[in-house]
C-alpha positions in Angstrom: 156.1 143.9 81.2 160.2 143.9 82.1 160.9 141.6 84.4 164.4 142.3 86.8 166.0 139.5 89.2 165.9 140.5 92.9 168.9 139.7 94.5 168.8 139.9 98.3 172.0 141.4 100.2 173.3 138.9 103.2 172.5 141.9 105.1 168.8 141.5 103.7 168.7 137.8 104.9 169.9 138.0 108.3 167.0 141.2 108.8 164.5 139.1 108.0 166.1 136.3 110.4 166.5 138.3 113.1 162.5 140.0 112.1 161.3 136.6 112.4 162.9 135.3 115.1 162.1 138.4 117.2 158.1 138.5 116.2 158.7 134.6 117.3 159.8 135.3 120.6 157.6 137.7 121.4 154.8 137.3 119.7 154.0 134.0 118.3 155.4 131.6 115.2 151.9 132.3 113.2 152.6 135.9 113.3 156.6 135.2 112.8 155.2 133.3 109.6 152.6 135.6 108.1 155.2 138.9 108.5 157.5 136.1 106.9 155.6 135.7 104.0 154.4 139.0 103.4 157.9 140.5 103.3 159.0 137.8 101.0 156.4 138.7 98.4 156.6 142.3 98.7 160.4 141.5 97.9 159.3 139.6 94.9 157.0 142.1 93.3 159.6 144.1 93.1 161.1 142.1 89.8 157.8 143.4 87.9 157.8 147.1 89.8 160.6 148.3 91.2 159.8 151.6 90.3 157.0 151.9 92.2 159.0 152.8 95.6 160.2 156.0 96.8 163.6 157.5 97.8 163.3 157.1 101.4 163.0 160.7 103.1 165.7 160.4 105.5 168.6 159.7 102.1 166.4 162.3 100.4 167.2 165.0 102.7 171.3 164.0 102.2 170.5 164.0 98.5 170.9 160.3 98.4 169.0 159.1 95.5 170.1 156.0 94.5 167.7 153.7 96.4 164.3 153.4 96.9 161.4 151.7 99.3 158.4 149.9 99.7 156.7 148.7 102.9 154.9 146.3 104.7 154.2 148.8 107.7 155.9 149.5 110.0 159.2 147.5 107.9 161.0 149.1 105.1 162.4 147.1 102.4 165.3 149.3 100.8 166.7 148.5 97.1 168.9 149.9 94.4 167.7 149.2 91.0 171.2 148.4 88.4 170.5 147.5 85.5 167.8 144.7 85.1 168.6 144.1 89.1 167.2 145.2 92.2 169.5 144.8 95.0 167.4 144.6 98.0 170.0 146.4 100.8 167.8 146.2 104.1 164.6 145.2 105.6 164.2 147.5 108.5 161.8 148.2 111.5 160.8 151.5 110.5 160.1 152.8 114.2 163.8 152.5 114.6 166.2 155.4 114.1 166.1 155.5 110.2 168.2 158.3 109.8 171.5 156.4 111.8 170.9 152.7 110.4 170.5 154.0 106.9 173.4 155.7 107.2 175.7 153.1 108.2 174.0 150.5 106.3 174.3 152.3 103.1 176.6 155.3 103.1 179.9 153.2 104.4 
């Protein structure tokens, strides 16, 4: 099986700071550290199956098909695939307004 490097955006980082810290705040550190961990390994699979995600439907409408997403509901991890790389872009609440932060995010 290929393996590609994941490379997380500084964007990338700071959304799962600000994720954690939020879930922290308001609901508690355990839950901070499980959605933590879960997001971090769905990150990582993605060297072994990056293909496995989907153009996300509000690119797909723009006919923006360059990157793709899996989740860990409700949060959407957004990458690009280049080469033997996956550039993970975003990790986003997904009951936000996709439409605008993908946009602005990744159309700049």
């Amino acid at each position: 099986m290929k393996q590609y490097r994941v490379r997380l955006a500084n964007e990338a980082e700071q959304d799962l700071v600000d994720i954690y810290r939020y879930v922290a705040t308001h609901d508690s550190v355990e839950s901070a550290d499980y959605l933590l961990d879960e997001l971090e390994t769905l990150c990582s699979r993605l060297s072994s199956s990056p293909q496995r995600g989907h153009v996300p439907p509000e690119l797909e409408r723009i006919a923006v098909t360059v990157y793709r997403e899996v989740h860990f509901k409700p949060y959407r991890v957004v990458y690009e695939i280049i080469g033997r790389e996956v550039f993970v872009h975003c990790v986003l609440d997904g009951r936000r307004d996709m439409q605008s932060l993908l946009e602005r995010r990744l159309l700049r």
